[in-house]
N, C-alpha and C positions, 0 to 999 in steps of 0.2 A: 359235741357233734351236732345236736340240734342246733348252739346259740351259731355254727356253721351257717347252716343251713338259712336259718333267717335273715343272717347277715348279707347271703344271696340272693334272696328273693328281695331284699331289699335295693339293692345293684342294681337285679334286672330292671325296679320299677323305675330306678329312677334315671337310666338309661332313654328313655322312650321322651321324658318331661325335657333332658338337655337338647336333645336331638331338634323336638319341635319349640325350643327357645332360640335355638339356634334360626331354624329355619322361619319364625316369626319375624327375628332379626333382618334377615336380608332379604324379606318378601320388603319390609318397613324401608331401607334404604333404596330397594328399587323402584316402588312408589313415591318415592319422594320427589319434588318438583325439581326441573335442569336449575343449576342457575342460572340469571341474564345476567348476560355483560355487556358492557362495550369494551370495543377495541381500536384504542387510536396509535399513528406514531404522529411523534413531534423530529422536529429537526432543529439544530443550533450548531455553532460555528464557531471559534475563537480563534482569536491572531494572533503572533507570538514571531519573534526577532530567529530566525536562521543562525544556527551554528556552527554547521557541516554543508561543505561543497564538494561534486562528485561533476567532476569534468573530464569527460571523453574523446581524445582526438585520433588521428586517423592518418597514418600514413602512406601515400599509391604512389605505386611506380610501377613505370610501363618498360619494357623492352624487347628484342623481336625473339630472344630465347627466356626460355624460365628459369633457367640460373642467372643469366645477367639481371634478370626483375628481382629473383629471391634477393640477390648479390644489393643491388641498389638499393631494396627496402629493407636488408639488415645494416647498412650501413648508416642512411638516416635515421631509422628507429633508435641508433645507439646514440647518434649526434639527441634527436631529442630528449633520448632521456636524462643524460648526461645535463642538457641544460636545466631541464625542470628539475634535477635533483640539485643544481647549483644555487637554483632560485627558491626553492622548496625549505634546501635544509634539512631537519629535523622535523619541520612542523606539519607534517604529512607522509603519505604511500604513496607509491606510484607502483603499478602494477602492470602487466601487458596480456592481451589476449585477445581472442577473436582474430588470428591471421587466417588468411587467404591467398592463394594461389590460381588465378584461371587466366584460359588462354581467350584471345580478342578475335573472334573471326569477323571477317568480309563477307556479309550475307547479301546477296544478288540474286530478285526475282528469279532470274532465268538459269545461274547456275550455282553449281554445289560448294556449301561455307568453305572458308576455306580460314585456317590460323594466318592472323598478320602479324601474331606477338602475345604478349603473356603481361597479365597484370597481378601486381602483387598488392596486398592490404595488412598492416599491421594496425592494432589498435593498444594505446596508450591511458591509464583511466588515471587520475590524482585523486586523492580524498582528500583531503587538510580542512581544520579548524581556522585557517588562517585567510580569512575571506578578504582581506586588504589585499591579498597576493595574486588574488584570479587573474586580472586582466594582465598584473605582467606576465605569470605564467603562461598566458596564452600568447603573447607576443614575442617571450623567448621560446615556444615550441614552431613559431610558425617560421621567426627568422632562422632555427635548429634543422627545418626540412618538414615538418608536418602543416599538411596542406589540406586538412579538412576538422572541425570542430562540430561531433555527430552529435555532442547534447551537454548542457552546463545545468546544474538542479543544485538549488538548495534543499536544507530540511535542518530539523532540530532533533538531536540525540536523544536529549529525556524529554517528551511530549507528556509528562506526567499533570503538570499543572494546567495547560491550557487544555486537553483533554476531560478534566475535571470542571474547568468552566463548561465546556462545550455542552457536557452531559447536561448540566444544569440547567442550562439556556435550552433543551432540548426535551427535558424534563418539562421546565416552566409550557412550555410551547405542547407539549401533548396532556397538559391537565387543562390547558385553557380549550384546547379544542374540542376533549372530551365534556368539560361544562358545558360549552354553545349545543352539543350536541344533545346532551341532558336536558338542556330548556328547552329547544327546539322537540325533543320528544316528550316533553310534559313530566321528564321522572324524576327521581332524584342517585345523584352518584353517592355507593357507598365505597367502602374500601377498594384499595388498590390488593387485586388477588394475583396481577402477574407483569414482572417488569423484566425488559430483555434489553439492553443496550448493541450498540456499533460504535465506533471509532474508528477514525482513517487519518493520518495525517496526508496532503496534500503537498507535493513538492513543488518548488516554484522551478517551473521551465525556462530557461534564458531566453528572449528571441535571439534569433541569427539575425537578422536584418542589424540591428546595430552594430554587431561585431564585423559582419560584412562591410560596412562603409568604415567604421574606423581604419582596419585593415588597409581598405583602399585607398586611404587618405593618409596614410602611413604616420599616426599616431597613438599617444595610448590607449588600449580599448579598457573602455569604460566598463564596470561593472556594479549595477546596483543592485542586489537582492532583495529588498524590499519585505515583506513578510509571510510568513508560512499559513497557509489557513489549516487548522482542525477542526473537521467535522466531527457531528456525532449524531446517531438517532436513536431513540429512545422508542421504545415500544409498552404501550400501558395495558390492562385490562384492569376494570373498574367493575365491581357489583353494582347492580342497580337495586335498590333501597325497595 
């Protein structure tokens, strides 16, 4: 019962010693000095060959009711499909969506709109890996009935490696910039305490303007994709020494 009791009073003292080791502790961490950093982003770029084409076209048809419009743009939308899948193959999708249906008024300052007719819109998209096929595909949708081409993009499926460059090159570019900045401030850069990256691939947009004049010249239209850029930026924080 006594060796109890001592074993208590022992407890209690030593209760009181943890308590203010603790509390030593974190008076110690919050008098401690902030760290300095700097903080730069870098940017870089890589170029890399197109694999995937995503080409959008557009079927209108007007007529003075909205069944003869429906009527007319389900009948063309089936002619172009039919051709792109002939030209296609296997070696793509073709997909349909975004239709529309609105009526055309006769709007006159002085009096009230009035319906002269109904316009319909169906839209047509292809994907394919098969980018030798673009330009005919779009000249067998236009001779099929489709009378508007809303947007042609390249891009590249696995963006894995040129991705990897970009970061690099973006990398290189935000330690060079955090240097100039270290001399210019008289200090020295120690470790890197915080790194955040971005990446984006970049699709290449067709112009219209050349597919327009092919068209009206009634030959084949031309299609060059040329290259995809990959961005990336990099984001550093550096201790200062």
């Amino acid at each position: 019962m006594k060796m109890n009791r001592m074993l208590s009073a022992v407890t209690i003292l030593t209760l009181p010693l943890m308590v203010f080791a603790i509390s030593a502790s974190a008076q110690s961490v919050a008098n401690a000095p902030a760290m300095r950093t700097i903080e730069v982003d870098g940017s870089g770029e890589a170029r890399t060959s197109p694999d995937t084409a995503d080409l959008d076209l557009a079927i209108d048809t007007q007529a003075k009711t909205a069944e003869e419009a429906a009527s007319r743009n389900a009948a063309l939308a089936a002619k172009v499909i039919d051709a792109l899948k002939a030209k296609l193959g296997d070696k793509g999708k073709i997909t349909t969506g975004g239709y529309a249906l609105n009526p055309e008024y006769d709007q006159r300052p002085t009096q009230k709109p009035t319906i002269i007719g109904y316009n319909a819109q169906n839209t047509v998209t292809v994907n394919t890996g098969a980018l030798d096929l673009i330009g005919a595909l779009i000249d067998s949708a236009i001779a099929a009935g489709a009378n508007r081409v809303n947007s042609l993009s390249f891009s590249v499926k696995d963006d894995t490696k040129p991705r990897s460059e970009a970061i690099t090159i973006a990398t290189r570019d935000a330690h060079a910039q955090a240097s100039a900045l270290a001399s210019a401030l008289g200090v020295k850069l120690g470790k890197v305490v915080k790194a955040t990256t971005v990446s984006e691939v970049r699709p290449i947009p067709m112009q219209r303007g050349g597919m327009a004049m092919a068209m009206s010249a009634k030959v084949a239209t031309p299609v060059e994709p040329g290259e995809v850029t990959v961005p990336a930026t990099v984001s550093l924080t550096f201790e200062i020494e």
